[in-house]
C-alpha positions as CSV (number, residue, x, y, z in Angstrom):
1,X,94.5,74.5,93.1
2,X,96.2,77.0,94.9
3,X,100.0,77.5,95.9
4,X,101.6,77.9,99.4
5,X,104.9,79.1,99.4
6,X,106.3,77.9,102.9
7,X,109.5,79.5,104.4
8,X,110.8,77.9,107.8
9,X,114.3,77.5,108.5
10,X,113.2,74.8,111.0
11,X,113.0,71.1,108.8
12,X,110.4,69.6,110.9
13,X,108.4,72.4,111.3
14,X,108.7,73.0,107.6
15,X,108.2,69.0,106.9
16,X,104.8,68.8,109.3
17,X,103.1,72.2,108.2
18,X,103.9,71.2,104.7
19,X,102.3,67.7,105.1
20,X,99.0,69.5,106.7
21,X,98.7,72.6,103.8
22,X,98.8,69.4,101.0
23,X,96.4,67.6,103.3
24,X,94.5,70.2,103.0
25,X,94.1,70.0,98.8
26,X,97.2,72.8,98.3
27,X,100.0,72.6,96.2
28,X,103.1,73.6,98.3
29,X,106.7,74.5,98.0
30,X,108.7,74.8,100.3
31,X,112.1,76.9,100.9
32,X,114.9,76.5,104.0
33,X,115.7,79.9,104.0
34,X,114.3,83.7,102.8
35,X,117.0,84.2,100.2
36,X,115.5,81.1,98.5
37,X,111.8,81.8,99.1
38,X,112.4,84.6,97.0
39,X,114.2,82.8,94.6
40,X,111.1,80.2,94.0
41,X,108.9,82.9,94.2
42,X,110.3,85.1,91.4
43,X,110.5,81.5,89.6
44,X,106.8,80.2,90.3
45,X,104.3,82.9,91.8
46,X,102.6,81.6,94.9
47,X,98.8,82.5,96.1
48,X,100.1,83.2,99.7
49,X,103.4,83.0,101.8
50,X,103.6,81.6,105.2
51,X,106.7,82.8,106.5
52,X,109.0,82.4,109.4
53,X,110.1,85.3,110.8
54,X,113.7,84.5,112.7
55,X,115.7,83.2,110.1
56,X,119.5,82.4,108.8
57,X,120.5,84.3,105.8
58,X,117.6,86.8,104.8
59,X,114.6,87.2,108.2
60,X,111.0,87.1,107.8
61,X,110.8,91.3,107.6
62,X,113.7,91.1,104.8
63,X,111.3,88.7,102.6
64,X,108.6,90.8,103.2
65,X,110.2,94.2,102.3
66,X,111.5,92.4,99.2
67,X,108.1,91.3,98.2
68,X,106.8,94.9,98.6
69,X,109.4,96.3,96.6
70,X,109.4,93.6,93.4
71,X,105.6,94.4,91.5
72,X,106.0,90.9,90.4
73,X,105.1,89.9,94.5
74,X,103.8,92.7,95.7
75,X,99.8,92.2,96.5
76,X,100.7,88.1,97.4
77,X,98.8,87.6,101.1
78,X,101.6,87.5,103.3
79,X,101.2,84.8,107.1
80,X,103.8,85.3,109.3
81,X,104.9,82.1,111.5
82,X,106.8,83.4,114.9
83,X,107.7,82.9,118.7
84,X,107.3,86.4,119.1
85,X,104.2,87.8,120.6
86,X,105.5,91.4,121.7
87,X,103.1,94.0,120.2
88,X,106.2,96.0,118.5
89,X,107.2,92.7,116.6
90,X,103.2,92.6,115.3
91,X,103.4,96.2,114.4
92,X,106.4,96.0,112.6
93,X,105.2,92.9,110.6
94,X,101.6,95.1,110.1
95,X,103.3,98.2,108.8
96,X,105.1,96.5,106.3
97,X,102.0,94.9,104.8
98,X,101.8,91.4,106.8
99,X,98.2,90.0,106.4
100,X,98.2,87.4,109.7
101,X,100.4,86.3,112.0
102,X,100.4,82.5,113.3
103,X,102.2,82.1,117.0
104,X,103.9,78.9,117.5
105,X,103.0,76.3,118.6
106,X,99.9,76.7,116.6
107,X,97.3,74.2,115.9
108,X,96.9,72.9,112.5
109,X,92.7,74.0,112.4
110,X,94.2,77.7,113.2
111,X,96.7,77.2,110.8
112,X,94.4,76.3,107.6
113,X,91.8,78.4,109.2
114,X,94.4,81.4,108.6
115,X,95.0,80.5,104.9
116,X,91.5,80.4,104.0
117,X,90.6,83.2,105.4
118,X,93.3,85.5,103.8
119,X,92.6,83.8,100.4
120,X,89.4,84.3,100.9
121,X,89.7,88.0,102.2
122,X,91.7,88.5,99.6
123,X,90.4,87.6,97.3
124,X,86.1,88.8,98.3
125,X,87.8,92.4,98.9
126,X,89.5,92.5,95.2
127,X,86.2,92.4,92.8
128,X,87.3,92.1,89.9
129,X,86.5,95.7,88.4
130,X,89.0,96.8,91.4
131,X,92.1,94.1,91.3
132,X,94.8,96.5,90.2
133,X,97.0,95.2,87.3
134,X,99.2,98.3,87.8
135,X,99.2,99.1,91.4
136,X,101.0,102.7,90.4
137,X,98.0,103.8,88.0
138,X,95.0,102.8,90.8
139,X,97.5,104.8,93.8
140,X,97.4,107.7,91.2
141,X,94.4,107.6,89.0
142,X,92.2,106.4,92.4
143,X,92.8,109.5,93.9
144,X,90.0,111.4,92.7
145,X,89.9,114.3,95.5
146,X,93.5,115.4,95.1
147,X,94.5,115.0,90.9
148,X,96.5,113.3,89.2
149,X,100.0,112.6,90.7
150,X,103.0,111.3,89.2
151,X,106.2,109.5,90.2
152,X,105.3,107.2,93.3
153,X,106.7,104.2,94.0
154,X,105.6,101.2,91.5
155,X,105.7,98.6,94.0
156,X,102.7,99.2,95.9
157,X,100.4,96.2,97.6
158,X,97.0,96.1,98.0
159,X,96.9,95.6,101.6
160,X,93.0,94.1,102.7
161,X,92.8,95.2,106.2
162,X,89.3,94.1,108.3
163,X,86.2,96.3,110.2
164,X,87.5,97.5,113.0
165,X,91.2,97.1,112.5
166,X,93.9,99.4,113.6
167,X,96.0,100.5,111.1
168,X,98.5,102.7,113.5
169,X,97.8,104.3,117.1
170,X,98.2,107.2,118.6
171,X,102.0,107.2,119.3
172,X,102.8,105.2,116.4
173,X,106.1,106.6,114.4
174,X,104.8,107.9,111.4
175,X,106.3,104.8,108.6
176,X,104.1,105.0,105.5
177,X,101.7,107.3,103.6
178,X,98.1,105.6,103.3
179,X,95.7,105.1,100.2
180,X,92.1,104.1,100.7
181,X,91.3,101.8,97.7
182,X,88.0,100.3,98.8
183,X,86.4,101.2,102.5
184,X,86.9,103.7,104.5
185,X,88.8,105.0,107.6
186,X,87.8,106.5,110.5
187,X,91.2,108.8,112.7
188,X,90.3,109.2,116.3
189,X,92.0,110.3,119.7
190,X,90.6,109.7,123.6
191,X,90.1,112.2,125.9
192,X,91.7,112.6,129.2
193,X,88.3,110.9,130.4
194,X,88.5,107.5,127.7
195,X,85.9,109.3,125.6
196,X,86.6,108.4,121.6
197,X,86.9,111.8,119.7
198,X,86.8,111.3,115.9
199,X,89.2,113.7,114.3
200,X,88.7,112.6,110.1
201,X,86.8,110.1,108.0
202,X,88.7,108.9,105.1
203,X,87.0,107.4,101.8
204,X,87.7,106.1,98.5
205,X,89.9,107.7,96.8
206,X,91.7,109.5,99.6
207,X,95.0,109.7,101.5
208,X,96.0,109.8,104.6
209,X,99.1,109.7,107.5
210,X,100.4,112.3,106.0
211,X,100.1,114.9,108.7
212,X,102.2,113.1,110.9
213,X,105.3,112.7,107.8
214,X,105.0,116.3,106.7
215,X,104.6,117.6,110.4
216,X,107.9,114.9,111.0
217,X,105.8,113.7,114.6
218,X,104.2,110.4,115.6
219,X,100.8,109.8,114.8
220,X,98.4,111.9,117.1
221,X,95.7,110.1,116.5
222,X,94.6,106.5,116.1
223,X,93.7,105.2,112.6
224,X,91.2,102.6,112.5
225,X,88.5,100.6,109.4
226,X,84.9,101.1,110.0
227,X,84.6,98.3,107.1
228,X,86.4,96.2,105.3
229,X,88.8,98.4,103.4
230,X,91.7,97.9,100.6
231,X,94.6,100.3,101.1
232,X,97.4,101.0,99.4
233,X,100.7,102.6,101.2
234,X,104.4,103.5,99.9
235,X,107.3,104.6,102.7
236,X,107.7,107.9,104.1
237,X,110.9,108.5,102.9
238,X,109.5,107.7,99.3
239,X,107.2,110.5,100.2
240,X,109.3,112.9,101.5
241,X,111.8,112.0,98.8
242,X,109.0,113.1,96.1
243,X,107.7,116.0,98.2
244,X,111.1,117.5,97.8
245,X,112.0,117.0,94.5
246,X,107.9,117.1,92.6
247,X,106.6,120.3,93.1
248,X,103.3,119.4,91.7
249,X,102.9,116.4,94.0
250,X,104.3,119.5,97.1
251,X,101.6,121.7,96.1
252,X,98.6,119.3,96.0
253,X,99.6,118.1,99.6
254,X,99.8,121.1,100.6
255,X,96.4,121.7,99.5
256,X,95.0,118.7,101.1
257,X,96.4,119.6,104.5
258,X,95.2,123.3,104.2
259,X,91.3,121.3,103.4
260,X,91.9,119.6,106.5
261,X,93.1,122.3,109.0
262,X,90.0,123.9,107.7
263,X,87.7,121.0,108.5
264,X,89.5,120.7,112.0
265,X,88.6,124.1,112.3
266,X,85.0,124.5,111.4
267,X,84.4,121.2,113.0
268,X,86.0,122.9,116.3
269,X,84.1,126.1,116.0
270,X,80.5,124.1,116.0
271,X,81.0,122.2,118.9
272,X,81.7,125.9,120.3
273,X,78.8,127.6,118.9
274,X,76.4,125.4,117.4
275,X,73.3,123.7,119.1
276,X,73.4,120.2,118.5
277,X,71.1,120.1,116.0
278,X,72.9,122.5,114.1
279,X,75.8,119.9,114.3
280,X,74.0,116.7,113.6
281,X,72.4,117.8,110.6
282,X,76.1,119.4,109.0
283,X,77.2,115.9,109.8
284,X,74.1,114.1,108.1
285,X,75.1,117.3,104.9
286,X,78.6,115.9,105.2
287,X,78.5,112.7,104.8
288,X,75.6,112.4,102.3
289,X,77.7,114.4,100.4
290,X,80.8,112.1,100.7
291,X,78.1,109.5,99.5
292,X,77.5,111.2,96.4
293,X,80.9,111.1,95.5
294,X,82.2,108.0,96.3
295,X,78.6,105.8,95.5
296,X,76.3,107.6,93.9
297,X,74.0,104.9,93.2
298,X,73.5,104.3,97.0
299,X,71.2,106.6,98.9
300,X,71.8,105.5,102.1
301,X,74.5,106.7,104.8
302,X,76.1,104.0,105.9
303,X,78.0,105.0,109.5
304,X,77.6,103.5,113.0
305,X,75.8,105.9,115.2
306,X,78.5,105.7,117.8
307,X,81.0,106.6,115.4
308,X,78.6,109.8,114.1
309,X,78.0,110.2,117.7
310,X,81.7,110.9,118.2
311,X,82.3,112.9,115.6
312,X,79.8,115.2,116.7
313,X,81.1,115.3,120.3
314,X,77.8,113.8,122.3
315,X,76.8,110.7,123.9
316,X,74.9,108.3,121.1
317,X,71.4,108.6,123.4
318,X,71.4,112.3,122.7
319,X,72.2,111.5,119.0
320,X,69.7,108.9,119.3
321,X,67.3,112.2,120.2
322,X,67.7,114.1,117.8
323,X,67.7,111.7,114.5
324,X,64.4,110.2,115.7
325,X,62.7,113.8,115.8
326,X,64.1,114.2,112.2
327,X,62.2,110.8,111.3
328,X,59.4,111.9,112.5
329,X,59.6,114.9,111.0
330,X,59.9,113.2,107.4
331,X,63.5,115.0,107.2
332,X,65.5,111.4,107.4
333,X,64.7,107.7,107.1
334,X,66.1,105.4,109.8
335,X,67.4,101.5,109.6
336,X,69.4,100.1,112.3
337,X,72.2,100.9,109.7
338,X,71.5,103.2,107.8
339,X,70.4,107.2,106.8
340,X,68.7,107.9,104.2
341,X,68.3,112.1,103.9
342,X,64.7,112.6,102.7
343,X,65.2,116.7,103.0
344,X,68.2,117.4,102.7
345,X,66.9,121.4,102.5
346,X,65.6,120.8,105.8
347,X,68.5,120.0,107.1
348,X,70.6,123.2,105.2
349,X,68.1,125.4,106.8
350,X,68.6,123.9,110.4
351,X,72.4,124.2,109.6
């Protein structure tokens, strides 16, 4: 059976919403305030919070930030219960790791719909080989691409996020240094005419935001899942903190930002020179690649052809072109999909 921890300053809210979770085959608790959610958390760890957000004594953000921070908590699925609707209050409650939030008066089918779904998200996007006992070794030891780094923050929740969700927008002050656990990323901007530009695709194993912290801007780009994805984040001024004092952890950032200025670059330079075909088969090179490494076992590309449209910087007809004269020439195989590179030195010699 599994726990509900509810936290609502509001008796007969708490009373009803209690009565409809144990209903619903749940063991609950429940707690008046956020000082003593915490309390009965620490003492009995729940399966998932529901919590109010305005609140006497300790808020909904203050239990939140002291879930994040305590390893025993950190990772629980987090429901928020407010009045609020204003984006910044959802953006607030996002960046610091929420996994839902409920707007009252809710109906009690959205309501147990919204605790199912997170326990079940939670738990279908945590196989078992990938549930991190330490959170600090999988934020270090996961990060395959840059080496190993030491000294960040313990307290570090797996934080599911969904296909197609935004993580931050362009605008967005930069708040926390990204991990990609499981999934993978896409960072895009618009153009002045609404045209999606696709700056960076992040995978397994990689980090990202951190242009934005080391630069000390907003984001300039949007951040957004292009499948269910795990990541892992710790604060900015963690980060800056340990850029400052760890050289090693200085240099390898560094490094990764150099990779990327480089990839910005090259990436500018062939929408510049290069014919389209040129660019569609070093994006086909680049991404099988990116395969290799992250699932080796799988031979297929998996990427939506408007988001490989984008990246290459043409409409997805004239994409749609070009990949169907490289079926037909035996270079590629094509699902609705998926890419499967047949020749790859086919498409090296076209690059």
């Amino acid at each position: 059976m599994k726990t509900i921890l509810l936290i609502e300053d509001n008796a007969l809210i708490r009373e009803n919403t209690g009565e409809i979770l144990a209903l619903a085959g749940y063991a609950v608790r429940m707690a008046e305030n956020g000082k003593i959610g915490i309390e009965q958390a620490l003492a009995n760890k729940p399966d998932l919070v529901v919590c109010d957000i305005i609140m006497p004594v300790l808020d909904g953000y203050g239990v939140l930030q002291a879930f994040n921070l305590n390893p025993l908590l950190a990772g629980i699925p987090f429901i928020f219960l407010t009045a609020k609707t204003e984006q910044f209050d959802l953006r607030r409650g996002m960046a610091l790791g929420a996994d839902d939030f409920l707007t009252k008066p809710y109906e009690n089918s959205t309501l147990l719909s919204a605790v199912a779904g997170r326990l079940n998200r939670f738990q279908h996007l945590q196989p078992e080989s990938e549930r991190p006992v330490d959170n600090q070794h999988n934020f270090v030891a996961g990060a395959s691409r840059v080496g190993p780094l030491t000294g960040l923050d313990t307290s570090l929740k797996p934080y599911p996020v969904p296909r197609k969700h935004r993580i931050y927008a362009e605008g967005d002050e930069a708040t926390l240094l990204y991990f990609v656990q499981a999934g993978r990323v896409k960072t895009c901007r618009n153009t002045a005419t609404g045209k999606e530009f696709i700056t960076a695709f992040y995978q397994r194993g990689e980090f990202f935001g951190y242009q934005a912290i080391l630069q000390g801007t907003v984001h300039r780009d949007s951040a957004v899942a292009t499948e269910d994805s795990i990541l892992l984040h710790t604060t900015a001024d963690y980060f800056r903190q340990l850029m400052l004092y760890n050289s090693e952890v200085n240099q390898q950032f560094v490094r990764m930002l150099a990779n990327r200025v480089g990839e910005y670059e090259e990436s500018l330079l062939g929408l510049s020179y290069h014919s389209l075909r040129q660019r569609v088969a070093s994006a086909l090179l680049r991404f099988n690649e990116q395969r290799r490494t992250n699932t080796p076992s799988n031979p297929l590309i998996v990427l939506a052809r408007e988001d490989l449209a984008a990246i290459i910087g043409t409409a997805p007809e004239s994409l749609s072109r070009i990949l169907s004269e490289f079926q037909q020439k035996g270079i590629i195989e094509l699902t609705r999909k998926s890419i499967e590179l047949l020749q790859p030195e086919q498409l090296r010699l076209l690059k």
